[in-house]
C-alpha positions as CSV (number, residue, x, y, z in Angstrom):
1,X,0.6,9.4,49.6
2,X,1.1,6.4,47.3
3,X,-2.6,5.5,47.9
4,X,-3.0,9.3,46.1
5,X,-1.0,8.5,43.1
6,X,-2.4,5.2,42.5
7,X,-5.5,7.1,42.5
8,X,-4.7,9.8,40.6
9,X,-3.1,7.1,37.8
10,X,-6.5,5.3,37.9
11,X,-8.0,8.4,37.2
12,X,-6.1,8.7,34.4
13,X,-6.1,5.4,32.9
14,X,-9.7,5.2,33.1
15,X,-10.4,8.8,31.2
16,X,-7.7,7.6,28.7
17,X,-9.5,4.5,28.1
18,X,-13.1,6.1,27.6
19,X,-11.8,9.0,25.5
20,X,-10.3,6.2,23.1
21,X,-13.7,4.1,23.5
22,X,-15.3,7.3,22.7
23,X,-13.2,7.5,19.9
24,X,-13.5,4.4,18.1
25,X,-17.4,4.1,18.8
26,X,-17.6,7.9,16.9
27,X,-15.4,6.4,14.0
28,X,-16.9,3.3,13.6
29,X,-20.2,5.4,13.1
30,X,-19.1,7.0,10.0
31,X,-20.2,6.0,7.0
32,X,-19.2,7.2,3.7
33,X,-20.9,10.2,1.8
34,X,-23.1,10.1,-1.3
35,X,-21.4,11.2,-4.1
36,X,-21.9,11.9,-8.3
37,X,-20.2,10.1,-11.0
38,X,-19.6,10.8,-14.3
39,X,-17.9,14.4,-15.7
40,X,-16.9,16.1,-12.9
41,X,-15.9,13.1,-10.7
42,X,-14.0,12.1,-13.8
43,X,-12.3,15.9,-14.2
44,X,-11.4,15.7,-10.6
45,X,-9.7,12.6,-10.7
46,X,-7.7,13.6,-13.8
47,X,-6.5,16.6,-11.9
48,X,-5.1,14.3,-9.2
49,X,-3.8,12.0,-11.7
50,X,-1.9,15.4,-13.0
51,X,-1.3,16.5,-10.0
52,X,0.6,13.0,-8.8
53,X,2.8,12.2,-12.2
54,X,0.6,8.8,-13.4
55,X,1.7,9.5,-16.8
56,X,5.6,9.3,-15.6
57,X,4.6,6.9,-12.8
58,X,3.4,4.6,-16.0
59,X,7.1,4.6,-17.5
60,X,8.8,4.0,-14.6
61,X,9.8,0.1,-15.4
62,X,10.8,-1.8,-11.7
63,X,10.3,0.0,-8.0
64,X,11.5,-1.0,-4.7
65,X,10.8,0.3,-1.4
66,X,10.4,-0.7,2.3
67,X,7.4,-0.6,4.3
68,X,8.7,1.2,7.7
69,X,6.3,0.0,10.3
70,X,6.4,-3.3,9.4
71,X,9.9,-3.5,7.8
72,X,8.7,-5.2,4.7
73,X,11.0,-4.9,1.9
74,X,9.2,-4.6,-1.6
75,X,10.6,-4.8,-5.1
76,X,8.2,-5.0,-8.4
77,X,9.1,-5.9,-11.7
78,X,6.3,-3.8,-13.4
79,X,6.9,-5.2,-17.3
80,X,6.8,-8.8,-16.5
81,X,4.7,-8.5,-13.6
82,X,7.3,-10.1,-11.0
83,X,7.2,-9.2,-7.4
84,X,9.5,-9.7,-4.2
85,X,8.8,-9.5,-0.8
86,X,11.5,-9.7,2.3
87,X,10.2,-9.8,5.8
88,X,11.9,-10.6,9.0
89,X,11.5,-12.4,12.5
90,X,13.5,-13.0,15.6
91,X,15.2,-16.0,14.0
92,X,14.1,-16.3,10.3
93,X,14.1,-14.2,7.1
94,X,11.5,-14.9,4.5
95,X,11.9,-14.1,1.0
96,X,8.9,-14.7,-1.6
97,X,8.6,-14.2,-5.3
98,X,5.7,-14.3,-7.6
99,X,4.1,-13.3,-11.2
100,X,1.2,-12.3,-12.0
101,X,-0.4,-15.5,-12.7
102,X,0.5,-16.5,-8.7
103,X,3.0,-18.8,-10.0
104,X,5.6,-18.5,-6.6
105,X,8.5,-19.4,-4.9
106,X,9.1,-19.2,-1.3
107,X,12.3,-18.8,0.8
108,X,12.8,-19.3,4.8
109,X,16.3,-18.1,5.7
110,X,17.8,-18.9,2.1
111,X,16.1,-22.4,1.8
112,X,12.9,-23.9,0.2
113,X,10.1,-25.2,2.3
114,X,7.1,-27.7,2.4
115,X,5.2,-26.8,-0.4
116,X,2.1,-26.5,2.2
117,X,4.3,-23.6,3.9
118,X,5.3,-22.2,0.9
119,X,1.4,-21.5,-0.1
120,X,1.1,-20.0,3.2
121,X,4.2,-17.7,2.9
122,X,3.1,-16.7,-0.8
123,X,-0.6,-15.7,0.8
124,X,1.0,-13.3,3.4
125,X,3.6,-12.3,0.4
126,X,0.4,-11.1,-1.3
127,X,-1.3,-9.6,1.2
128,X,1.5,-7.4,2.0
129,X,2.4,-6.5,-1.2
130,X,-1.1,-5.7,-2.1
131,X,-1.7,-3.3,1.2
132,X,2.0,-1.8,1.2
133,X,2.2,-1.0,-2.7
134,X,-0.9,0.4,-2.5
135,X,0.1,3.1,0.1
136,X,2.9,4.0,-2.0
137,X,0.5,5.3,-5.2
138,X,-3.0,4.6,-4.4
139,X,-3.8,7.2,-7.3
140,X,-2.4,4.7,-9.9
141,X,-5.5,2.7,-8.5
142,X,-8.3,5.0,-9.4
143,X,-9.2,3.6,-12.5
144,X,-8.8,-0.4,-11.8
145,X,-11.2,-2.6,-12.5
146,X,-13.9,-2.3,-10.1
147,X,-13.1,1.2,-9.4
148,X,-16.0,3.7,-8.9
149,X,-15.4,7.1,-8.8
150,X,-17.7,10.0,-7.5
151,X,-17.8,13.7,-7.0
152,X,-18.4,15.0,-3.4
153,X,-17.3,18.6,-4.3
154,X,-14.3,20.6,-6.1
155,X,-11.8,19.5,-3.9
156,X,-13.2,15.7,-2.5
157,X,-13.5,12.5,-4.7
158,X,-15.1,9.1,-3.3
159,X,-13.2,6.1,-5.2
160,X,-15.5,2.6,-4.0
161,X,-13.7,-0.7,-4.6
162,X,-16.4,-3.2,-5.9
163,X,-14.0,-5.5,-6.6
164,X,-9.7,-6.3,-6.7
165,X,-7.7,-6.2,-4.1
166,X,-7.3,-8.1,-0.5
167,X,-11.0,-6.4,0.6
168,X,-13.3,-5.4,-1.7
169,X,-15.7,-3.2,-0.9
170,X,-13.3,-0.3,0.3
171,X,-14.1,3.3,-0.2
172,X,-11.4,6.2,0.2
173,X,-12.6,9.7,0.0
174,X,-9.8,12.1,-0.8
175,X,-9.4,15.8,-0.4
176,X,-7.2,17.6,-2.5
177,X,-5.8,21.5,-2.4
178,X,-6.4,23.9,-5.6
179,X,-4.1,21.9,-7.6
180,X,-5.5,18.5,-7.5
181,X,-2.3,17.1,-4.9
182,X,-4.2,15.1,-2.3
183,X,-4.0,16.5,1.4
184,X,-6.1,13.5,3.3
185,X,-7.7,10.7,3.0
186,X,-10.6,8.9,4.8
187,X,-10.7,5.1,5.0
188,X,-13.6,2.6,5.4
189,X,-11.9,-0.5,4.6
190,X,-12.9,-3.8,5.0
191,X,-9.7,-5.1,7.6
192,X,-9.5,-2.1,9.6
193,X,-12.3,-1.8,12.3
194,X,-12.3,2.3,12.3
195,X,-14.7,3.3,9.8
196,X,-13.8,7.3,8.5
197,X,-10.5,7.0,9.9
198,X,-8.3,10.2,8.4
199,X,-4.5,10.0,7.0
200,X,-2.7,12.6,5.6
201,X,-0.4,12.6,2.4
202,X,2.6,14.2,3.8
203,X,6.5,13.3,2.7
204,X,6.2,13.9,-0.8
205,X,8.9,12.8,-3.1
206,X,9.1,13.6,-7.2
207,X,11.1,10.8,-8.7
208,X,13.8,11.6,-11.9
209,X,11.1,11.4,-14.4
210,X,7.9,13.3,-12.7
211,X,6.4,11.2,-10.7
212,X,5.6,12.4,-7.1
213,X,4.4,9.7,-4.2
214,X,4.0,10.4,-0.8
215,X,6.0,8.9,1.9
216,X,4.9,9.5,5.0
217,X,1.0,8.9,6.3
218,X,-0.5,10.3,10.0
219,X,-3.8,9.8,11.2
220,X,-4.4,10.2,15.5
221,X,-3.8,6.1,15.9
222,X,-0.5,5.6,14.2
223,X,1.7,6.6,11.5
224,X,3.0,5.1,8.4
225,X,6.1,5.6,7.0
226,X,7.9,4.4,2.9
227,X,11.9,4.6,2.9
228,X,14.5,3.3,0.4
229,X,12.6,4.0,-2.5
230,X,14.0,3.3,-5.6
231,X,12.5,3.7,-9.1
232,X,14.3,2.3,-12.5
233,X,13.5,3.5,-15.8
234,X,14.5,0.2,-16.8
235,X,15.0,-2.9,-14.6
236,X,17.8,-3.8,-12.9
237,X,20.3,-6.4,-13.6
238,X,23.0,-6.7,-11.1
239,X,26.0,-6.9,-13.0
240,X,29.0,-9.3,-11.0
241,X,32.2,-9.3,-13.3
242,X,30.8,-8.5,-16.7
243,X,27.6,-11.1,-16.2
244,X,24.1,-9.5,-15.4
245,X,22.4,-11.2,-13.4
246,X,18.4,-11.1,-12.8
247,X,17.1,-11.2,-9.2
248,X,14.3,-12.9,-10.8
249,X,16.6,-16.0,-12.7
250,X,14.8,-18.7,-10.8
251,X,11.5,-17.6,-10.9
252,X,11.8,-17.2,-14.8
253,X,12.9,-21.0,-14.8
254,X,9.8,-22.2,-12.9
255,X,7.7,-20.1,-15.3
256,X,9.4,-21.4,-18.5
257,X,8.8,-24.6,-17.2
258,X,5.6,-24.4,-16.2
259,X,4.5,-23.3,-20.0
260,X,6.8,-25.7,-21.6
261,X,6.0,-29.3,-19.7
């Protein structure tokens, strides 16, 4: 009987394993489709930019949010170009700042480090930052430097990194519904070894001003998930017994005294 079972688990195992070999060999096939630019690629991404709130998105002044699968907390000064990132292990907590110069400051549980630790916990700062702010508005994005954008048909737009970012060279093709709000998205990106892999745009959430970012991301390998997001029409302060106080004081020292020697 138990010979049976450990047959029959085999059985499965090994069909498991080929269908997701089978998988991954058929995605890492794909390559991205040929595309148009100019007017209508142009007109299409407009619509999503309508569609998504950029123009409200542009006037929101500070964000925060946490990155669920990795439980990365994010907070972005947008004006001054100032951003945090928390992360946590077993036994430490690492808090990083920077601007947009790379000028940084790096924390393990509440304390400064070697300064060769501190370049390496600013690198992974920026990496995450990079990856996990993009999944919260990727359609900010779509006219960055580097961008290309092309037309695959009314409801499909190709946008092709050639440069910015942690891997250039990415592509993304998006398909929208009537409106222009993106459905899906396909990925070949430079870090992740599934070329063509699908997520959906799911979880939508329209901030106070008009803004609309989706929260929630599923594709047939795993899911990705934004909580605690916050957006401020102006940054800020945290006021303790009448005195505001900037999350951002001692970074702003280091910077003043960077320019002023």
């Amino acid at each position: 009987m138990l010979k049976k079972i450990f047959l029959s688990l085999g059985v499965l195992f090994f069909t498991g394993f080929f269908v997701f070999s089978a998988s991954l060999w058929f995605f890492g096939r794909q390559k991205p489709p040929t595309g148009i630019s100019g007017e209508k690629a142009e007109e299409l991404t407009r619509r999503i930019e309508e569609a998504t709130g950029q123009k409200s998105w542009n006037e929101i002044d500070a964000v925060s949010f946490r990155f669920v699968r990795e439980n990365r907390v994010h907070f972005r000064d947008r004006q001054r170009g100032f951003v945090e990132v928390i992360w946590r292990t077993q036994r430490h907590e690492y808090k990083v700042q920077y601007n947009r110069h790379f000028l940084f400051l790096s924390l393990d549980n509440g304390k400064a480090v070697d300064p060769k630790k501190a370049q390496k916990l600013f690198q992974k700062a920026y990496h995450f930052h990079t990856n996990d702010f993009f999944w919260l508005n990727p359609f900010s994005q779509m006219r960055a430097p580097g961008a290309q954008r092309y037309f695959i048909g009314e409801r499909a737009l190709l946008i092709r990194y050639t440069s910015g970012g942690v891997t250039p060279g990415d592509s993304y093709l998006i398909s929208v519904d009537k409106k222009g709000l993106p459905l899906r998205w396909k990925m070949w990106v430079g870090k992740v070894p599934i070329k063509g892999i699908e997520f959906s745009f799911g979880g939508w959430e329209t901030t106070s001003n008009g803004a609309r970012l989706s929260l929630f991301h599923q594709s047939v390998f795993l899911d990705l998930k934004i909580e605690d997001l916050q957006v401020y029409p102006s940054y800020p302060y945290t006021n303790t017994q009448g005195i505001q106080i900037d999350r951002f004081r001692s970074l702003t020292k280091l910077q003043n005294s960077s320019r002023n020697p």
